[in-house]
TIZA-310004 format. One record per residue: chain; x, y, z of N, C-alpha, C in turn. Coordinates in Angstrom, 1 decimal. Each point is the difference from the previous one (the first is absolute). Layout:
N
+---+--------+--------+--------+--------+--------+--------+--------+--------+--------+
: c :   n_xx :   n_yy :   n_zz :  ca_xx :  ca_yy :  ca_zz :   c_xx :   c_yy :   c_zz :
+---+--------+--------+--------+--------+--------+--------+--------+--------+--------+
: A :      X :      Y :      Z :      X :      Y :      Z :      X :      Y :      Z :
...
+---+--------+--------+--------+--------+--------+--------+--------+--------+--------+
END
This chain:
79
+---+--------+--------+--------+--------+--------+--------+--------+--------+--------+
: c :   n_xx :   n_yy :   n_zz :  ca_xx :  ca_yy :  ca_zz :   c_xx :   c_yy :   c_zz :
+---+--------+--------+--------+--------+--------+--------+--------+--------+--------+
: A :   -2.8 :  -23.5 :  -39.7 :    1.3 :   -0.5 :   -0.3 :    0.7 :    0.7 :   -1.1 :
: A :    1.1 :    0.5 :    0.4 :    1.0 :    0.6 :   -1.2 :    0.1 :   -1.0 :   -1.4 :
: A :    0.3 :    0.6 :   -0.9 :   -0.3 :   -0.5 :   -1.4 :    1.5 :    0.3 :   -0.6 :
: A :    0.7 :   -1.3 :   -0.5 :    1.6 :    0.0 :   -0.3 :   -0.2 :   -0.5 :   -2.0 :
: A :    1.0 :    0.9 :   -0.2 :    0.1 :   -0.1 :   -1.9 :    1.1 :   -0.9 :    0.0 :
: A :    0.0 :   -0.8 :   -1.0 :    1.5 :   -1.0 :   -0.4 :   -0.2 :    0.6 :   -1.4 :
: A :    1.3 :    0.5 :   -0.3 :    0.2 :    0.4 :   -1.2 :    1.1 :   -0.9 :   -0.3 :
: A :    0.0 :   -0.8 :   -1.2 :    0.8 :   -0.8 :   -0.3 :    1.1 :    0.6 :   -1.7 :
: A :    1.2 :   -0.7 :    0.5 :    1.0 :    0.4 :   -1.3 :    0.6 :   -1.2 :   -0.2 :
: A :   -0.6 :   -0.7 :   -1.5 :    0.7 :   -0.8 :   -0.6 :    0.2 :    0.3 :   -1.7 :
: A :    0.9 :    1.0 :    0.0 :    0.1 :    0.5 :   -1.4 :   -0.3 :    1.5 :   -0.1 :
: A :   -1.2 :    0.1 :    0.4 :   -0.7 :    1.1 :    0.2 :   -1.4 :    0.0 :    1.3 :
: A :    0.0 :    0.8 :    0.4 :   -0.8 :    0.3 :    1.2 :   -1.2 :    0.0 :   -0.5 :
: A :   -1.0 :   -0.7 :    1.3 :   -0.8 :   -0.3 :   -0.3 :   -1.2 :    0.3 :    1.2 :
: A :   -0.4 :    1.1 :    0.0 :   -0.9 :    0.7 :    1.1 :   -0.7 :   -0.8 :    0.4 :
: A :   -0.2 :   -0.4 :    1.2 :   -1.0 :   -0.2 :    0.9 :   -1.4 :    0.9 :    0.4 :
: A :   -1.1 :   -0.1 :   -0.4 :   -0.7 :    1.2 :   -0.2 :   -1.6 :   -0.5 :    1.3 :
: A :    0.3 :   -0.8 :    0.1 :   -1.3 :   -1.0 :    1.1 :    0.3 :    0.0 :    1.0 :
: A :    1.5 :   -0.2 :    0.3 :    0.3 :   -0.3 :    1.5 :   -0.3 :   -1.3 :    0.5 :
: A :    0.6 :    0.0 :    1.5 :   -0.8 :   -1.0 :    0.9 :    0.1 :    0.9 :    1.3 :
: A :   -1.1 :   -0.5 :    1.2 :    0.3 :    0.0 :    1.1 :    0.8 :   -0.6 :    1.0 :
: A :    0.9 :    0.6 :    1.1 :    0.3 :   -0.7 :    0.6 :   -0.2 :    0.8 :    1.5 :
: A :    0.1 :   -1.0 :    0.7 :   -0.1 :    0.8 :    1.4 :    1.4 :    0.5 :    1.1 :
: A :    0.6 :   -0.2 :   -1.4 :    1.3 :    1.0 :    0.6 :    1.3 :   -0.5 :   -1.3 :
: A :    0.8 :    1.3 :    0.3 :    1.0 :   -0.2 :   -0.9 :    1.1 :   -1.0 :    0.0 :
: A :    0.1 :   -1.0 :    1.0 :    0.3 :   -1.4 :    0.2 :   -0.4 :   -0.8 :   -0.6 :
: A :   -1.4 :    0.0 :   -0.1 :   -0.5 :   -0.7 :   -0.8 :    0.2 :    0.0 :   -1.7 :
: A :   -0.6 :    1.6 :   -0.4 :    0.7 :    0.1 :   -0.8 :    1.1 :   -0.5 :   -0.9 :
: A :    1.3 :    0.3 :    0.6 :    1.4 :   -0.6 :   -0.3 :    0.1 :   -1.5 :    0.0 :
: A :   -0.6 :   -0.8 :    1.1 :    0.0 :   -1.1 :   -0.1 :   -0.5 :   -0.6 :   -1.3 :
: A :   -1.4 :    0.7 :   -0.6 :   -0.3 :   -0.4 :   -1.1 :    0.9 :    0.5 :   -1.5 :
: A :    0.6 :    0.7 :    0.5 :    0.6 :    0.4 :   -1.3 :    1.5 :   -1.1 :   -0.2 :
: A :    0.0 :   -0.3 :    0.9 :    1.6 :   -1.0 :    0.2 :   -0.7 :   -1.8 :   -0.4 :
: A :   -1.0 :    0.4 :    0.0 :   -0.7 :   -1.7 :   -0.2 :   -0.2 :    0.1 :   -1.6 :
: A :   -0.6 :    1.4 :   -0.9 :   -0.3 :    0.2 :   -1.1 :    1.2 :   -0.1 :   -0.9 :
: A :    1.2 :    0.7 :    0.7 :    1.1 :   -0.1 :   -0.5 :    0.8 :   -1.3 :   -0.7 :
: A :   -0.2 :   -1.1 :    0.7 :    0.7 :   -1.2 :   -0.7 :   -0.9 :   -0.7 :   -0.5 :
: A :   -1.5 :    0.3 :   -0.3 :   -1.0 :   -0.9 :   -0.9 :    0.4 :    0.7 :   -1.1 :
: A :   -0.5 :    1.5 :    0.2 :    0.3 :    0.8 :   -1.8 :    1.8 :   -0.7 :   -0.5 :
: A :    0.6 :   -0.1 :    0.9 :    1.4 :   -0.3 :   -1.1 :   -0.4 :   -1.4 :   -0.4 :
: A :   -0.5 :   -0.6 :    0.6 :    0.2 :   -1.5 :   -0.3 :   -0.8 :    0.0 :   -1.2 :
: A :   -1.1 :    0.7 :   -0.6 :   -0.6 :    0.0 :   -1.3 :    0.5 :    1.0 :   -0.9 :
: A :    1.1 :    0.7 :    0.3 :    0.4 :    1.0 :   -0.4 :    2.1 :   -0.4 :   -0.8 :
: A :    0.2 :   -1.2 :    0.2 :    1.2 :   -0.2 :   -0.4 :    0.4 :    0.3 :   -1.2 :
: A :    1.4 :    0.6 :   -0.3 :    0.2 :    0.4 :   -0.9 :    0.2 :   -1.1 :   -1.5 :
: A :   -0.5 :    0.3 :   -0.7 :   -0.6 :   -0.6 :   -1.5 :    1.7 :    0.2 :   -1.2 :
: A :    0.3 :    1.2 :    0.1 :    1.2 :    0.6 :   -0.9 :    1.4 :    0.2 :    1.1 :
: A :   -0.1 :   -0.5 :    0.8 :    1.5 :    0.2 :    0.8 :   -0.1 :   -0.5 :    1.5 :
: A :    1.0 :    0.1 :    0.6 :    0.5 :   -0.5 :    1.5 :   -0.7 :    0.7 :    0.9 :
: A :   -0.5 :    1.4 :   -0.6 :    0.3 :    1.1 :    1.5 :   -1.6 :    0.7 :   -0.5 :
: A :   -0.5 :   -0.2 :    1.5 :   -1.2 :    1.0 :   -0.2 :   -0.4 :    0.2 :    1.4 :
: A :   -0.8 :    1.1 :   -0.2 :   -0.3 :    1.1 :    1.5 :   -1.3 :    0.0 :    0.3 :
: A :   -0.5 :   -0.2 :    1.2 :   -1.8 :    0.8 :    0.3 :    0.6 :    0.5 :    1.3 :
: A :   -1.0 :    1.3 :    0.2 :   -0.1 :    0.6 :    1.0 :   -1.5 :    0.0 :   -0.2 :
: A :   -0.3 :    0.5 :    2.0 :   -1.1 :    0.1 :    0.0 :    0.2 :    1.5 :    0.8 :
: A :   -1.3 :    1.4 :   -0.2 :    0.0 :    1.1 :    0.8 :   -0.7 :    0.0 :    0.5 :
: A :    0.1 :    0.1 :    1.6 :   -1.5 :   -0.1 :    0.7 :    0.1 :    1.6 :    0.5 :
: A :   -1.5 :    0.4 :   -0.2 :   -0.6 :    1.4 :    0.2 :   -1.1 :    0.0 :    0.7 :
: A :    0.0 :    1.2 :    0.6 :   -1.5 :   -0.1 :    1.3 :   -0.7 :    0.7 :   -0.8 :
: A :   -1.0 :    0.0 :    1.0 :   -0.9 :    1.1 :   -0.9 :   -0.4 :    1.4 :   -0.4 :
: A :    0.7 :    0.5 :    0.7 :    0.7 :    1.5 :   -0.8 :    1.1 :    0.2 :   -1.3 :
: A :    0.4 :   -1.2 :   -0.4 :    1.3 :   -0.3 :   -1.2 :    1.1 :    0.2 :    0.5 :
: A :    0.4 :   -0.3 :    1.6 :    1.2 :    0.3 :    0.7 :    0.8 :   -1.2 :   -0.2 :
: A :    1.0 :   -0.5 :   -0.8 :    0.5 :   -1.8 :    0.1 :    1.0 :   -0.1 :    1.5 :
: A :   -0.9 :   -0.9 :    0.3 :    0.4 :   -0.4 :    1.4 :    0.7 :   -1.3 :    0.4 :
: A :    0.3 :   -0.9 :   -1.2 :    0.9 :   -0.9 :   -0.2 :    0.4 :   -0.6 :   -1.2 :
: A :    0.9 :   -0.6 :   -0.2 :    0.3 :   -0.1 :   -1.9 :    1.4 :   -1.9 :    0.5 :
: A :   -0.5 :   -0.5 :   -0.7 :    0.7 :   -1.5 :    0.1 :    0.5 :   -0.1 :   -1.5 :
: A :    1.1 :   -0.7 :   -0.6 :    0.8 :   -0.7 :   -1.0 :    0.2 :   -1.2 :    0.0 :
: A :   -0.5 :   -0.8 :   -1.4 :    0.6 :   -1.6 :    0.3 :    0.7 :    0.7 :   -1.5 :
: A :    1.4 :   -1.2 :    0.2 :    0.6 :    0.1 :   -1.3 :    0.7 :   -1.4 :   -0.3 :
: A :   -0.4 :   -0.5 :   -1.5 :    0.5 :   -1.3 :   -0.5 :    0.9 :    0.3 :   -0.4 :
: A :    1.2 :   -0.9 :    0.2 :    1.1 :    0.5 :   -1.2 :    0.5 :   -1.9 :   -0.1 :
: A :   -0.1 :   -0.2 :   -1.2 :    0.7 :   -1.3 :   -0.3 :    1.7 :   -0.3 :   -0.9 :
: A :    0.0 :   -0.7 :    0.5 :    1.8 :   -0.1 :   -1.1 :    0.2 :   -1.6 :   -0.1 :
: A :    0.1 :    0.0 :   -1.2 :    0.6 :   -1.1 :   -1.1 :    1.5 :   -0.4 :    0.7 :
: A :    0.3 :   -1.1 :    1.0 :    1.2 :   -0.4 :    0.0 :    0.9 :   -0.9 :   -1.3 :
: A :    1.3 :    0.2 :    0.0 :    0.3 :   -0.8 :   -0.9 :    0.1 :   -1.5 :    0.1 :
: A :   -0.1 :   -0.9 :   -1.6 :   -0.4 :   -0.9 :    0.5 :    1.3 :   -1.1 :   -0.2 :
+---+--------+--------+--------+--------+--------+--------+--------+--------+--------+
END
C-alpha cells in the first residue's frame, strides 16, 4: 500500500515523518479532510479572531499531491 505524509501548518510547519498507509489516494484525502476540523477545534485562536491550519499531503517520493485550508476568522458585533 502507498504510504501518504500530512504535513501540517499551524504557525509553523510541522513534518510528518511516519506517514500512514492508504490504499489509494482517496483515501488518503479523505483522511486529511477528517484531520482537518479536529486539529482546528483544539487549535482555536487564544490572542485573536483569525487563525489558519493547513494540512500538506505528500506521497512517497515528497511529491504534494493534495493540500486543504480551514480558516477561523471571528468578529465582535456591536452591542
Amino acid at each position: 500500500m502507498p504510504r501518504f505524509y500530512f504535513d501540517i501548518h499551524d504557525e509553523e510547519w510541522n513534518r510528518d515523518t511516519t506517514g500512514h498507509e492508504f490504499s489509494n489516494l482517496d483515501d488518503a484525502i479523505a483522511q486529511a479532510k477528517r484531520t482537518l476540523p479536529a486539529m482546528a477545534l483544539d487549535h482555536l485562536p487564544q490572542n485573536g479572531d483569525h487563525h489558519t491550519v493547513t494540512v500538506l499531503v505528500t506521497d512517497e517520493d515528497g511529491r504534494p499531491v493534495y493540500t486543504a485550508t480551514l480558516s477561523f476568522n471571528g468578529l465582535l458585533l456591536g452591542r
